[in-house]
BAGU-120822 format. One record per residue (C-alpha): residue number from 0; z, y, x. Coordinates in steps of 0.5 Angstrom, whole numbers, plus 500, padded with zeros to 3 digits. Each point is the difference from the previous one (the first is absolute). Layout:
{rec NUM,{Z,Y,X}}
...
END
This chain:
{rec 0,{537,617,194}}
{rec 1,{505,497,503}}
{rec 2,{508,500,498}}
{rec 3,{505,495,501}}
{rec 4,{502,495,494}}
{rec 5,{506,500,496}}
{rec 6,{502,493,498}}
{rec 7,{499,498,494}}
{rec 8,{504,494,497}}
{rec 9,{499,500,492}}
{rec 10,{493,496,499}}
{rec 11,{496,505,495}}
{rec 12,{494,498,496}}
{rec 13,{496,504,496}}
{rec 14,{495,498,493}}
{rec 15,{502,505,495}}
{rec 16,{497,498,494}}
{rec 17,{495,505,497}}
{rec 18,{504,501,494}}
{rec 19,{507,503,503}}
{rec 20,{496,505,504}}
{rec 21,{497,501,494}}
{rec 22,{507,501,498}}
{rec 23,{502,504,506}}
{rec 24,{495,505,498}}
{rec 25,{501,502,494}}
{rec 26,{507,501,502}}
{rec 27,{498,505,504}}
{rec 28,{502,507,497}}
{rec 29,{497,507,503}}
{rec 30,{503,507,499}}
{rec 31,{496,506,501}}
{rec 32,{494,498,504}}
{rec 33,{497,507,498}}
{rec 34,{499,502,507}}
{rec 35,{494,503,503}}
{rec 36,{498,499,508}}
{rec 37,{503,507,501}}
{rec 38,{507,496,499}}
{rec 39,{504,499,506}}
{rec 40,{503,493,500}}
{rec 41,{507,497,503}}
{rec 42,{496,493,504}}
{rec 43,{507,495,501}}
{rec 44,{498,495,506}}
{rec 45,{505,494,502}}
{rec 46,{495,498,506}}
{rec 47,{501,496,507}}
{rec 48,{501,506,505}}
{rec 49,{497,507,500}}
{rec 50,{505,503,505}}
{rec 51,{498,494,505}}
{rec 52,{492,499,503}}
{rec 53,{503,495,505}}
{rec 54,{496,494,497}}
{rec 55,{499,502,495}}
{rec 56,{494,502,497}}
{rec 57,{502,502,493}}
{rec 58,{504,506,503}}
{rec 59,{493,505,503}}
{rec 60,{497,498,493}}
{rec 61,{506,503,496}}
{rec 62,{501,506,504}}
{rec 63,{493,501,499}}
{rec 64,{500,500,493}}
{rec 65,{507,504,499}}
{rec 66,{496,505,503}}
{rec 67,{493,500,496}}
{rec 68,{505,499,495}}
{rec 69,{504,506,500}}
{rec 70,{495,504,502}}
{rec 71,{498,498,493}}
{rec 72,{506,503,498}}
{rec 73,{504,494,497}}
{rec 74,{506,497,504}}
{rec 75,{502,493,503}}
{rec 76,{507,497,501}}
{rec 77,{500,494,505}}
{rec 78,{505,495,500}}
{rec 79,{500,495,506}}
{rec 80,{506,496,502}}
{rec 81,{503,502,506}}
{rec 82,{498,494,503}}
{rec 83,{503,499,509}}
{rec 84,{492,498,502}}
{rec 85,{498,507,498}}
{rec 86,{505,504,500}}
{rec 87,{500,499,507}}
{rec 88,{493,502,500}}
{rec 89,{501,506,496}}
{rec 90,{494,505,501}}
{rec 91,{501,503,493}}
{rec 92,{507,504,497}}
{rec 93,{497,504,494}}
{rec 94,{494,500,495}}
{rec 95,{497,508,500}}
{rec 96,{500,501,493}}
{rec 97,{503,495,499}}
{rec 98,{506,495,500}}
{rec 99,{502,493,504}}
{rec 100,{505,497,498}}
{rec 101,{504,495,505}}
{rec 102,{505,495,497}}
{rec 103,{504,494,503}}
{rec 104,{498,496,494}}
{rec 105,{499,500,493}}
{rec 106,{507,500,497}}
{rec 107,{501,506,504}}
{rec 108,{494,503,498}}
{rec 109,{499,499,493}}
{rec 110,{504,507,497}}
{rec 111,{495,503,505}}
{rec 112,{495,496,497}}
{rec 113,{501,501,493}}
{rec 114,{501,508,500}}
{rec 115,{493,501,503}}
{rec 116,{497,494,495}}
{rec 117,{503,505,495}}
{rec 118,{495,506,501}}
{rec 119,{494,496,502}}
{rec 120,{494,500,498}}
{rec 121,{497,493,505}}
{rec 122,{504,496,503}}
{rec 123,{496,494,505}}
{rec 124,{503,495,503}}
{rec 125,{495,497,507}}
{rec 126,{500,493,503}}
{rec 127,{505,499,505}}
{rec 128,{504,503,497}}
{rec 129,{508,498,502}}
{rec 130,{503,499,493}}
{rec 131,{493,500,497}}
{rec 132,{503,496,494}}
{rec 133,{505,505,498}}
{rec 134,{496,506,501}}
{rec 135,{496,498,495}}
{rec 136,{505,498,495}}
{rec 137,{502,507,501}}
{rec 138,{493,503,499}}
{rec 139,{499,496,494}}
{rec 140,{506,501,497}}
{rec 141,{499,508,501}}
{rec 142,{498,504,495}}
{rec 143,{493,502,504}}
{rec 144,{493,502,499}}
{rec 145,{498,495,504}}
{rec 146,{503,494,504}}
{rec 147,{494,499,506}}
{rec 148,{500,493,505}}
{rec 149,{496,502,507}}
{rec 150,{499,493,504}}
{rec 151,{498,503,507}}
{rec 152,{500,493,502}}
{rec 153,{496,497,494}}
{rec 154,{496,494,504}}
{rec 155,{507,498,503}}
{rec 156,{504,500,493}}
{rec 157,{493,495,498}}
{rec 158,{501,495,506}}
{rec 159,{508,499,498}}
{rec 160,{498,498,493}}
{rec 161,{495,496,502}}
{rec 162,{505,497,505}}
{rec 163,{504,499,495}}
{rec 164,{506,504,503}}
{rec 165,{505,506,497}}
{rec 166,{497,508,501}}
{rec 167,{506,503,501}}
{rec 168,{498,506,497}}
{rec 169,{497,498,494}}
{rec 170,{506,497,493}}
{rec 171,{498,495,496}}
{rec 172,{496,504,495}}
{rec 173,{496,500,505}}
{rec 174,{496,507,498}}
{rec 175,{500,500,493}}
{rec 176,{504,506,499}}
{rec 177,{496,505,504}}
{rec 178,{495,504,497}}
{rec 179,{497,502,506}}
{rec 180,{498,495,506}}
{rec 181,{498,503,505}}
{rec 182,{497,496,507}}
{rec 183,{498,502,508}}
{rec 184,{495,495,499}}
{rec 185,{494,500,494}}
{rec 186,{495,494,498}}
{rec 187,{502,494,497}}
{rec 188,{507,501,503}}
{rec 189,{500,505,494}}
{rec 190,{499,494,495}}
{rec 191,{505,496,504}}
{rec 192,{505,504,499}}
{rec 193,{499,500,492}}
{rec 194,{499,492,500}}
{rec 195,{506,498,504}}
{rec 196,{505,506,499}}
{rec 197,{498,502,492}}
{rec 198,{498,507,503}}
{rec 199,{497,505,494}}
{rec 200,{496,505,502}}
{rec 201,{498,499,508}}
{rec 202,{496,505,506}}
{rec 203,{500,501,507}}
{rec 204,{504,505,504}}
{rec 205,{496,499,507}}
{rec 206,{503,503,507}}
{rec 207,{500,507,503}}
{rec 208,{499,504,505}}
{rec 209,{504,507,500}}
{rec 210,{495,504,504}}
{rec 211,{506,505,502}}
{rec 212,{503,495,505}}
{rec 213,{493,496,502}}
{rec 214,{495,504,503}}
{rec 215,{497,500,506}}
{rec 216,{504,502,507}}
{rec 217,{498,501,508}}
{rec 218,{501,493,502}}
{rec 219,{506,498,504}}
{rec 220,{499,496,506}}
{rec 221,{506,494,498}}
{rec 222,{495,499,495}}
{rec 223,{494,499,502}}
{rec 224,{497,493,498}}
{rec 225,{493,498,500}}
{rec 226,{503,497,493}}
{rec 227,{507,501,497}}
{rec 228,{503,496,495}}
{rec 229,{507,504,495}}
{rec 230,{504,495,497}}
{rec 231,{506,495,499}}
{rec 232,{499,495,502}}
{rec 233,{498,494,494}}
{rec 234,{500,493,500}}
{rec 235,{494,499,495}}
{rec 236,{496,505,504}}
{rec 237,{501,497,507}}
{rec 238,{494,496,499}}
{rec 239,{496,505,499}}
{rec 240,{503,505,506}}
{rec 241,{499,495,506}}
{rec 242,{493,499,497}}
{rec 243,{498,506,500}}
{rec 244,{505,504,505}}
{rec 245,{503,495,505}}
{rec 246,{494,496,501}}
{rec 247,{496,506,501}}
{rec 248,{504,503,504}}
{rec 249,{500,493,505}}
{rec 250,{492,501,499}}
{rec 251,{500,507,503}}
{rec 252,{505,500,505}}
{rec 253,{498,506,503}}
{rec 254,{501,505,494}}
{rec 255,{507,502,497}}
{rec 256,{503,497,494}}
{rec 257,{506,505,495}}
{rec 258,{505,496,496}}
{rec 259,{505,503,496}}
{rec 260,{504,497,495}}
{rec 261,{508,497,499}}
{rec 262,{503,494,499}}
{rec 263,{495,496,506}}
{rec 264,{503,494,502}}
{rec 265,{500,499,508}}
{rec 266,{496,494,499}}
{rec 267,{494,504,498}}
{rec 268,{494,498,504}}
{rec 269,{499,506,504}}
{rec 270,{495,502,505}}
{rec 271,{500,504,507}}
{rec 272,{496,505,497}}
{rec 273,{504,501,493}}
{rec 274,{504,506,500}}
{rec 275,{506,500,495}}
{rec 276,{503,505,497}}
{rec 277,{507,499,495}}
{rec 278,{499,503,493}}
{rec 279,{498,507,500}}
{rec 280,{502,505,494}}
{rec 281,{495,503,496}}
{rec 282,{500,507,504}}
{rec 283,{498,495,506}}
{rec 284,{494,497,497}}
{rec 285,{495,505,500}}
{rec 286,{500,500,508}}
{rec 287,{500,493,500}}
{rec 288,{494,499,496}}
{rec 289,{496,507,503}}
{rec 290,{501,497,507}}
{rec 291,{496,493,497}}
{rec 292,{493,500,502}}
{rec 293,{501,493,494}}
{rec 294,{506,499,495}}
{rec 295,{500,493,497}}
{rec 296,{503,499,493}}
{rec 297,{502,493,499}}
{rec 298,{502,498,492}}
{rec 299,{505,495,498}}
{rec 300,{498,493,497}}
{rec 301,{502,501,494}}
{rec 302,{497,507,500}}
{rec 303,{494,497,502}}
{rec 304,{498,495,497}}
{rec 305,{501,504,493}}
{rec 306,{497,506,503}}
{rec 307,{500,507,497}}
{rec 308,{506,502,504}}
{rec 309,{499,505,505}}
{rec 310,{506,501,504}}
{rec 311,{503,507,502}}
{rec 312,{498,499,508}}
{rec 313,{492,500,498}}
{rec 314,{500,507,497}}
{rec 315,{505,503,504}}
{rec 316,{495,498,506}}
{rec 317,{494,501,497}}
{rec 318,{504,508,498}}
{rec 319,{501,501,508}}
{rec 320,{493,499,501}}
{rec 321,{501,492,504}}
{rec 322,{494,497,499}}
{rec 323,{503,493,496}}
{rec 324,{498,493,501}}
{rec 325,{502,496,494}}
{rec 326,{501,492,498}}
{rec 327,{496,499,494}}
{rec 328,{502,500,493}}
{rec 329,{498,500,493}}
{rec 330,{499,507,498}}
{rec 331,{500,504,507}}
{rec 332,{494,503,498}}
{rec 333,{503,504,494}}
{rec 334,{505,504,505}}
{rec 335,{495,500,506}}
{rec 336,{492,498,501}}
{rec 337,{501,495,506}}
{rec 338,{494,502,505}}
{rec 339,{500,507,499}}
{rec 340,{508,502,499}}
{rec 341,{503,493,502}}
{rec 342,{499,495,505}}
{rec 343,{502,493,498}}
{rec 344,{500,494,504}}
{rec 345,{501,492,498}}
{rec 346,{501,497,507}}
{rec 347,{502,502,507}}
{rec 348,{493,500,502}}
{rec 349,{498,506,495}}
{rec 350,{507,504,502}}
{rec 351,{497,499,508}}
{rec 352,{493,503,497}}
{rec 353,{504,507,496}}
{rec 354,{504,501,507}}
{rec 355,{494,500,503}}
{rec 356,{497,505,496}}
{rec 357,{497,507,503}}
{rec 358,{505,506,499}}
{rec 359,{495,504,496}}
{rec 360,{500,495,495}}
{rec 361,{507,498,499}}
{rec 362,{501,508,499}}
{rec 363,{496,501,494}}
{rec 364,{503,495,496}}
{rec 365,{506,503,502}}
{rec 366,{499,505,497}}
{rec 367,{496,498,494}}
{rec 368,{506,495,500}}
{rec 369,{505,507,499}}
{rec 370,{496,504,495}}
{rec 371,{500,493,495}}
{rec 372,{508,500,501}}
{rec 373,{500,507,499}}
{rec 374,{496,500,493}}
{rec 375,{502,494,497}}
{rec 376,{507,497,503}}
{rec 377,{505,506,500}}
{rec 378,{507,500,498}}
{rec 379,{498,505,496}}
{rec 380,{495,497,497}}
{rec 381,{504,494,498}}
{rec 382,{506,504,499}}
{rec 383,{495,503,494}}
{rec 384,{497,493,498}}
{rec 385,{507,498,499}}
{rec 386,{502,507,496}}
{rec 387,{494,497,496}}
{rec 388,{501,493,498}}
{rec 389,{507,503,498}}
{rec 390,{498,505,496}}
{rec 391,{495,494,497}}
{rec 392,{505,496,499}}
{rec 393,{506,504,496}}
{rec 394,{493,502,495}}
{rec 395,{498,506,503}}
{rec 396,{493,503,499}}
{rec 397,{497,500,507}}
END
């Protein structure tokens, strides 16, 4: 997922000792967990943007689980800064069933903050978060059920402890405080986030698809690509593209390229036969994807090379019934079967050999591509697995 970068100057380091988060934890007073999961919870987010998919693939996830959520009958408030970048993209004003909060900063915020905290059963504050550090001394000071971290962007978080540098989001107690880390990727990145930032108790939350947005839709002639490529544009995912998209596309000069994106530098290697397109909102993507004959999902670096991180493209192709051509990573196979429901490609040879591929066949794992997106990666579906890991975590008997 792509966002700018708050600068960040104080250096934070993290290496709690066992003993103080121990201590942390019995501090720890509940009231009132007696609910069952017929209750209806208040969710208060301190997120990145909602209101705004403008490079910004935090926003489609959020809107998804709003909804999956409220349909499940609970609420969510999302406070998002009111920052110029997005504002000026704005696609969002208001939550149905919900409320989004817009504030110039957080001073000006905080009685609004505060006042909605009071009545909260959850509050959760995500990576990018501006004023990430603030928000969560709010929520850990608020008398709540259960004080959640989402890292939508967990491998990214990695890198910059690895390298040494500030997370802008995260304070200096790193995760300590939480009772509940919740991460867009799984696998050992769930370790990590226990090892490295003192998180407690740890689970994956994947991406997802709303089904109600993403469908298949008659193609659209300004569309058409032999192969498509949707995103913003990523300095650690550029290697990966030129391979697969650019080199391809200057090997089959004949054929018809589709870019798609934000924030591409006028230095980007295009080709005659690349066609390119300025970002799209969510309500374009489904012609967009429905007009490729071939999608390509690119992962970035980080992501990558940590695997089990799907982005939120990859099922929303793969629910318009586009027929995806993947970079490999560790843990594709748990979302999608490679072969039969998804094609992967290593080198620029392998992404000629797919859009050569015969229609009939590109259809048919189309199709098997959409039923998996339907059955396992909604955001209804992960709108209920998050219901689940509250209710588990505030001590509720599922």
């Amino acid at each position: 997922m792509s966002r700018p970068v708050t600068p960040h100057s104080r250096s934070v380091t993290w290496g709690i000792p066992p003993e103080r988060a121990k201590v942390k934890v019995e501090e720890r007073k509940y009231v009132g967990v007696t609910r069952s999961r017929t209750d209806r919870m208040k969710l208060v987010v301190f997120g990145l943007s909602v209101s705004s998919s403008w490079g910004n693939g935090h926003a489609t996830l959020w809107r998804g689980l709003i909804r999956g959520l409220n349909t499940l009958g609970h609420r969510v408030v999302f406070f998002e800064r009111n920052l110029p970048y997005y504002a000026a993209h704005r696609d969002l004003s208001e939550l149905p069933g919900g409320r989004l909060v817009l504030y110039p900063d957080w001073s000006s915020a905080l009685p609004t903050v505060r006042a909605e905290l009071a009545d909260a059963d959850v509050a959760m504050v995500t990576s990018y978060c501006p004023g990430g550090v603030p928000a969560s001394e709010a929520v850990i000071d608020a008398e709540l059920e259960l004080r959640v971290f989402y890292d939508l962007d967990t491998p990214v978080t990695l890198e910059r402890l690895r390298a040494g540098l500030a997370v802008p989001y995260i304070g200096s107690r790193g995760l300590v405080d939480f009772d509940l880390v919740l991460s867009y990727t799984g696998g050992a990145a769930l370790e990590a986030l226990q090892e490295q930032l003192g998180a407690r108790r740890v689970a994956p939350l994947y991406g997802s698809v709303d089904p109600d947005i993403h469908y298949p839709v008659p193609p659209v002639d300004g569309y058409r690509a032999d192969l498509s490529y949707l995103g913003t544009y990523a300095e650690d995912r550029q290697q990966a593209l030129v391979s697969m998209f650019v080199e391809t596309a200057r090997r089959l000069p004949a054929r018809r390229f589709l870019l798609g994106g934000a924030q591409y530098p006028v230095g980007f290697p295009w080709a005659d036969n690349i066609y390119f397109v300025r970002h799209l909102p969510p309500s374009e993507h489904p012609a967009f994807y429905s007009s490729s004959r071939l999608t390509l999902n690119v992962t970035r670096a980080a992501m990558a090379e940590m695997g089990y991180c799907p982005s939120g493209r990859l099922f929303e192709a793969a629910a318009c019934g586009a027929p995806v051509l993947s970079d490999p990573w560790p843990g594709l196979e748990e979302f999608f079967t490679p072969g039969s429901e998804i094609l992967v490609a290593r080198t620029t040879d392998e992404s000629v050999q797919a859009v050569g591929m015969d229609d009939p066949e590109l259809l048919r794992i189309g199709r098997a591509a959409r039923e998996r997106a339907l059955s396992d990666h909604t955001a209804a579906r992960r709108a209920g697995e998050l219901v689940a890991l509250l209710e588990a975590a505030i001590g509720v008997e599922a």
